[in-house]
C-alpha positions as CSV (number, residue, x, y, z in Angstrom):
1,X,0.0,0.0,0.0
2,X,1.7,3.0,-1.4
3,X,0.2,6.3,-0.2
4,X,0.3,9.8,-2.2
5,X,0.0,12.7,0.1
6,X,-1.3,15.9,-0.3
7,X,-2.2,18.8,2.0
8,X,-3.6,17.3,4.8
9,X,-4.3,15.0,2.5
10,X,-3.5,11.5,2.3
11,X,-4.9,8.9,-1.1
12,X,-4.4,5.5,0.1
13,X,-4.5,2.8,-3.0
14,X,-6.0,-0.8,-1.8
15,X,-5.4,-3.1,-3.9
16,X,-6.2,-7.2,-4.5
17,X,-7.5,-8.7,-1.5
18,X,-8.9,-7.7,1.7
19,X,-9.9,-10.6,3.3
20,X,-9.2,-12.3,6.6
21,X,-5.9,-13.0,5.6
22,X,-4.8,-9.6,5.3
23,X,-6.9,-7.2,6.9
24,X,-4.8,-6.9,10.1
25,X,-2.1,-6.1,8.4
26,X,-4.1,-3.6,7.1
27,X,-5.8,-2.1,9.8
28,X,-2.3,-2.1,12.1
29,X,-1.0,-0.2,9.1
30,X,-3.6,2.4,9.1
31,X,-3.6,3.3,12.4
32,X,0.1,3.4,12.4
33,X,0.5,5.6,9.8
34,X,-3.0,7.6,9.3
35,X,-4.6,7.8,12.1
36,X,-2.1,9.3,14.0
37,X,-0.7,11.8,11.6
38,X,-1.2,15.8,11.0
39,X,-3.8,14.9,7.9
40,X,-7.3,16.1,7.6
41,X,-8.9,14.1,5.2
42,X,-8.3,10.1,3.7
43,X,-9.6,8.8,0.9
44,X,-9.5,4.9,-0.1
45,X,-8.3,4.0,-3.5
46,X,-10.4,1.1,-4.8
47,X,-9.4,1.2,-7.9
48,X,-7.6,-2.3,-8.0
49,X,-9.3,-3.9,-5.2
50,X,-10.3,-7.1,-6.7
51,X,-12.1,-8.9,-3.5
52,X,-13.5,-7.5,-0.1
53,X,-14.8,-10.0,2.4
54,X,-16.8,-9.5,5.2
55,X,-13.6,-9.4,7.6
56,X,-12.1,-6.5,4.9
57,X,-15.1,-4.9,5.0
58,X,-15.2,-4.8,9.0
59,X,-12.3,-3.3,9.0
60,X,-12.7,-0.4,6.5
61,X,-16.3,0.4,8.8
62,X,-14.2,0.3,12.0
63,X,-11.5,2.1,10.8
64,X,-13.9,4.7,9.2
65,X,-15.7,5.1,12.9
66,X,-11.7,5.6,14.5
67,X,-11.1,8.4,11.9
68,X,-14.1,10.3,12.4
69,X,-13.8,10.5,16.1
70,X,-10.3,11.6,15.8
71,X,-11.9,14.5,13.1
72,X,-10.9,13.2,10.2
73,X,-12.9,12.9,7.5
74,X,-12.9,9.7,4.8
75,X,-13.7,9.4,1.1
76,X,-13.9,6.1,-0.9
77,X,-12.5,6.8,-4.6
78,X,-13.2,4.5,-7.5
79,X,-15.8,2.2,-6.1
80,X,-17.1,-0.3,-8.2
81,X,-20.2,-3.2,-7.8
């Protein structure tokens, strides 16, 4: 996961899986590098996110409710069904 950072402004690309496998990894990573720094607003890169479980999904929901109580605000980019 390679971020590109704006003003206060961070793009985080997700990309392949985010399943139970992997969504730890994620999550740990988030909060390590996002939730604690100086920017304002995130937006997640769906682009090339090929499968989202239900575990993937929890994640992105819980990490969503984390952002916005530390004022943050989130955007999902490139969604598709």
């Amino acid at each position: 996961m390679e971020s590109i950072r704006r003003v206060n402004a961070i793009e985080i690309p997700l990309a392949g899986k985010l399943d139970l496998n992997n969504a730890r990894i994620m999550e740990q990573k988030f909060i390590n590098e996002y939730l604690v720094s100086d920017v304002d607003v995130i937006g997640l890169n769906m682009a090339d996110l090929r499968f989202l479980d239900s575990s993937g999904l929890s994640i992105i929901m819980r990490l969503t409710s984390e952002a916005q109580l530390k004022g943050k605000k989130i955007f999902f980019i490139s969604l598709s069904p």
